[in-house]
C-alpha positions in Angstrom: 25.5 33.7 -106.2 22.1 32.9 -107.5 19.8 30.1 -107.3 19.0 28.9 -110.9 15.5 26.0 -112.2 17.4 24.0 -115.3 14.5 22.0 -115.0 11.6 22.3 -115.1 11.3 25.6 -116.2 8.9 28.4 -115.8 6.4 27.2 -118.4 7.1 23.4 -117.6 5.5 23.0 -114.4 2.3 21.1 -114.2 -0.6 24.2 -114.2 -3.5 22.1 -114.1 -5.0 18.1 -114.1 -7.2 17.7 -116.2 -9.4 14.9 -115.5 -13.5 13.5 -116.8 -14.8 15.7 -113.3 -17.6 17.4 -114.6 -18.8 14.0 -116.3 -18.2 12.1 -112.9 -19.7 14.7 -110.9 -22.9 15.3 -112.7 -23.7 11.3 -113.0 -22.7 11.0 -109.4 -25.0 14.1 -108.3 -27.7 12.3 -110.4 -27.3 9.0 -108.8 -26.6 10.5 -105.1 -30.5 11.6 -105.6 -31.6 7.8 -106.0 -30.5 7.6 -102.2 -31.5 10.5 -101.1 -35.3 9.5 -101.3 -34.9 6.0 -100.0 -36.6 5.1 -96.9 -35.0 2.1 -95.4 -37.0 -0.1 -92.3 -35.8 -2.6 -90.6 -36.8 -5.3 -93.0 -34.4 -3.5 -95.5 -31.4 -2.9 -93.5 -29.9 -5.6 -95.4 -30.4 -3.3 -98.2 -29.0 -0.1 -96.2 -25.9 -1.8 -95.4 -24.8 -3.1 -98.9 -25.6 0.2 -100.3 -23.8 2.6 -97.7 -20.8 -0.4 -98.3 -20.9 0.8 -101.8 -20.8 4.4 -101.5 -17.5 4.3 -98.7 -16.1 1.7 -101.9 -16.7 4.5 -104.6 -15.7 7.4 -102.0 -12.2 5.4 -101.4 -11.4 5.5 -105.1 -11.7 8.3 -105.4 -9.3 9.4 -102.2 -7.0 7.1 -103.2 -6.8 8.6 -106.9 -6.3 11.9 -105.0 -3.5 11.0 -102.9 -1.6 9.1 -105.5 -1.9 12.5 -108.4 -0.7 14.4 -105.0 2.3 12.3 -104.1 3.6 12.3 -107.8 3.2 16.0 -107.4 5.2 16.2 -104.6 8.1 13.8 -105.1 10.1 16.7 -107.1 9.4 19.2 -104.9 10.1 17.3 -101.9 13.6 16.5 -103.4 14.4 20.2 -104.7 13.2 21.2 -100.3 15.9 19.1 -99.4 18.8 20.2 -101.3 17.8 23.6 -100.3 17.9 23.1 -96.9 21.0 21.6 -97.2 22.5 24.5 -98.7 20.7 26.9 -96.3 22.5 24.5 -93.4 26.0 25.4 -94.9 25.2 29.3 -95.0 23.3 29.0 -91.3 27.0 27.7 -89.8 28.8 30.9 -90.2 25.6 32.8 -89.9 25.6 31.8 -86.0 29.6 32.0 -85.6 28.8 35.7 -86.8 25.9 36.1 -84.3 27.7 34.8 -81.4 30.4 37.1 -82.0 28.0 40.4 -82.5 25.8 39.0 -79.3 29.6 39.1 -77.6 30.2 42.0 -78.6 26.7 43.9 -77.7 27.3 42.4 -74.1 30.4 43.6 -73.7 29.1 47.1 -74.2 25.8 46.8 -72.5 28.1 45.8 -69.4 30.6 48.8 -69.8 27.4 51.1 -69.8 25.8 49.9 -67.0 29.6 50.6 -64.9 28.8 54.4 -66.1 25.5 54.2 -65.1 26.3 53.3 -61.6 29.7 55.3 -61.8 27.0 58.3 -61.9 25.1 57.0 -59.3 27.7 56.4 -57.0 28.5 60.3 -57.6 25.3 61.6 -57.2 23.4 59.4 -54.8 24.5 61.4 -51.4 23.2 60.7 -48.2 20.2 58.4 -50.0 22.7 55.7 -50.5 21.3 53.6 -47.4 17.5 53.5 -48.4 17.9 54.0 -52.1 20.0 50.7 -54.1 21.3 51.5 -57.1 18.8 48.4 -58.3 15.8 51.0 -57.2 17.0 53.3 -59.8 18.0 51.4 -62.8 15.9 50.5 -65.5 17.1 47.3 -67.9 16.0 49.4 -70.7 19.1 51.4 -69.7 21.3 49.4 -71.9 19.2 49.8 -75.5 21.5 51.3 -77.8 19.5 53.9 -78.3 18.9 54.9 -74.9 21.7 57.3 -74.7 23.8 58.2 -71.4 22.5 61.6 -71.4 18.8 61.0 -71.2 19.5 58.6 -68.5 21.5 60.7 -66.6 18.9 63.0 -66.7 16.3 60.7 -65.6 18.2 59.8 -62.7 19.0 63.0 -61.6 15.6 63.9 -61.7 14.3 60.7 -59.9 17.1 61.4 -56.8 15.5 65.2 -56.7 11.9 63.4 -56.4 12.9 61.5 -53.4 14.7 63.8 -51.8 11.6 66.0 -52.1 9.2 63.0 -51.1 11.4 62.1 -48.2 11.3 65.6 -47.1 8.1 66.3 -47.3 7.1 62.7 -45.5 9.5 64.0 -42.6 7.5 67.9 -42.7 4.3 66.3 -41.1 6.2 65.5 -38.4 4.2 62.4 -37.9 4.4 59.6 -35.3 4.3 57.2 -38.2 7.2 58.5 -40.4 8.8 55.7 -40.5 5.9 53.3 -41.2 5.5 56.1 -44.0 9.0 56.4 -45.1 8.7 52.3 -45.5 6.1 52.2 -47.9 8.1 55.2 -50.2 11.0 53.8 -50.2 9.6 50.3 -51.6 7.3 51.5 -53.9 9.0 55.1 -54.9 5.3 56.7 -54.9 4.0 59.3 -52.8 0.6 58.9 -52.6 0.9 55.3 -51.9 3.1 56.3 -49.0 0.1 59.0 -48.0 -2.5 56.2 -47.7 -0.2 54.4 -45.6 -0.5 57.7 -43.6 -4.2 58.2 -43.4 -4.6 54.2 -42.9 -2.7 54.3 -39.6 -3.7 57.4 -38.0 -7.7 56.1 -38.9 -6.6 53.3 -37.0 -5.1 55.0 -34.0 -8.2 57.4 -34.0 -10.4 54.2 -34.0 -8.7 52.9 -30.9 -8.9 56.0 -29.0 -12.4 56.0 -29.8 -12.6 52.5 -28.4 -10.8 53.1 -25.3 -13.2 56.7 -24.7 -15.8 54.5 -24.4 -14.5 52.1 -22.3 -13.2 54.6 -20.4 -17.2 55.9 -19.8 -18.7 53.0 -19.6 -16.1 52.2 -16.6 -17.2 55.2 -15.6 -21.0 54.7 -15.5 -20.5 50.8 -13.9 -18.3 52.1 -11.1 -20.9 55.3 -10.3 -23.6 53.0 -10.6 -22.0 50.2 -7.8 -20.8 53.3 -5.7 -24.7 54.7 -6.0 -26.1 51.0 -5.1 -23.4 50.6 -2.2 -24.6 53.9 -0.5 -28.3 53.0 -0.7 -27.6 49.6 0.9 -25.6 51.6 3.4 -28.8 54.2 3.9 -30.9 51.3 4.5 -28.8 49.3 7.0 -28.4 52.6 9.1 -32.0 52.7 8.8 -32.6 49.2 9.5 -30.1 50.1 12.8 -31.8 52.7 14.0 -35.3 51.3 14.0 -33.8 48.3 15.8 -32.3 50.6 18.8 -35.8 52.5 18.7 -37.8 49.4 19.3 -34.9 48.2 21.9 -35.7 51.6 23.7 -39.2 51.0 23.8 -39.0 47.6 25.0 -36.8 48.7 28.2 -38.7 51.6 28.9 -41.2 50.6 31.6 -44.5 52.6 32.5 -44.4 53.8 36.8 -48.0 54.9 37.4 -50.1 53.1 34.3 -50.1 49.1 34.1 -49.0 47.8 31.0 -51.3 47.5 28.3 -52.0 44.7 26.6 -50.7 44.2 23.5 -52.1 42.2 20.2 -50.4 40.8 17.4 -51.5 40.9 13.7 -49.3 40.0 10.4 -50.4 41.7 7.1 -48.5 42.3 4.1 -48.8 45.9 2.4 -48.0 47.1 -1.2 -46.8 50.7 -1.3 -43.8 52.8 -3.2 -40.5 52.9 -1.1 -41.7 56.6 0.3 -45.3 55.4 1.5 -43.3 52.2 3.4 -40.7 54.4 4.8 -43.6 56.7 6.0 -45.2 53.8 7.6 -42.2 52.8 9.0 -41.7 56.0 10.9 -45.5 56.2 12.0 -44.6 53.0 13.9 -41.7 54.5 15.4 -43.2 57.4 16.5 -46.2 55.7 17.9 -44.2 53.0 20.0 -46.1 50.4 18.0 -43.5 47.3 17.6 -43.2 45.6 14.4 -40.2 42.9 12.8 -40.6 40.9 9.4 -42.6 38.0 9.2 -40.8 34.7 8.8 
């Protein structure tokens, strides 16, 4: 079956048009340089306009020359592309009847495959069953005809070692976080992902303990700071008692053979540190000289 040109043949088709072009286009290059040095103002635009109206009439001949030579040239071949197409149309029919049937056929297999694939999984899986879907392990690329059963076998024996290694050596550190851990693994099957998830929570746990030491302190420092001010007020109100009893003392206290001298009252105010006041204070005391604040 062979697709055979009665007509034209080889040596018929049109090579070339011939046509006056090098005439046209050398007077039309010389006349083109007429315009090119024209200056037009705006008394001439009369001028400009009939002249550009005569170039687009010249340059519309020609396209119209053009496309009529082209459409002559293409009414055969447009005729000849569809007869072929209609012929391809008859041979594409089957084509896709056949296709269907291979596409069937490949389906049919790529499913039988993937029921071995998990048939091996289901044998070999163990106790990782419960974290570890057969959807974890497979790979669509599985079901290539020229992946064969052997290499994946392989590669899913060796990915259930892996995790069974990972797992075991996420459970070794013993860590408070293992499951946090063992959550990151098991969704993204990489160790080191699940050993950032690691360090990120105990940075965070040291962080917060490093928080709540210096709470803990500054606690510390408020309350022995209150407990310090509370037993200075306490030192100063027994003070403040005492002097009050002294001077109640001396008031009761009357002379027997000496009249009572007579007293004078000045009010100052002094500036001191709190040992020169005390010290004054006491000189008072000790000298039965009465004194009170000044209201």
């Amino acid at each position: 079956m062979e697709l055979k040109i009665v007509s034209p043949q080889e040596g018929g088709f049109v090579k070339e048009i011939k046509w006056n072009n090098e005439e046209l286009k050398a007077e039309i290059a010389e006349k083109m340089q007429e315009y090119k040095s024209l200056v037009f103002t705006e008394e001439t635009m009369k001028d400009a306009k009939a002249d550009r109206a005569k170039l687009n009439k010249l340059k519309t001949a020609f396209e119209d020359e053009r496309k009529r030579i082209k459409k002559l040239c293409m009414e055969p071949y447009e005729t000849f592309e569809k007869q072929v197409k209609e012929v391809i149309a008859l041979i594409e029919e089957p084509i896709r009847l056949i296709d269907q049937q291979i596409k069937e056929v490949e389906e049919r297999k790529k499913l039988e495959k993937k029921g071995q694939i998990l048939e091996y999984y289901e044998e070999h899986i163990g106790a990782l069953k419960g974290v570890l879907p057969f959807e974890k392990l497979f790979k669509q690329e599985y079901l290539n005809a020229s992946k064969s059963m052997k290499s994946i076998t392989e590669e899913m024996s060796g990915a259930i070692q892996r995790v069974n290694n990972d797992l075991d050596t996420i459970e070794g550190f013993g860590s408070k976080y293992e499951l946090q851990i063992k959550d990151v693994y098991l969704r993204t099957l990489d160790l080191s992902s699940a050993m950032q998830e690691k360090a990120r929570l105990e940075e965070v746990e040291r962080r917060l303990a490093e928080k709540k030491e210096e709470e803990r302190k500054a606690q510390e420092i408020a309350a022995k700071a209150a407990a310090s001010k509370q037993s200075e007020e306490r030192s100063e109100s027994e003070k403040i008692e005492e002097t009050r009893a002294a001077e109640q003392k001396v008031e009761e206290k009357e002379p027997q053979t000496s009249p009572e001298p007579q007293l004078f009252q000045m009010d100052f105010r002094i500036w001191g540190t709190r040992e020169q006041i005390m010290g004054l204070r006491q000189y008072l005391i000790d000298h039965n000289i009465r004194f009170g604040k000044v209201e």
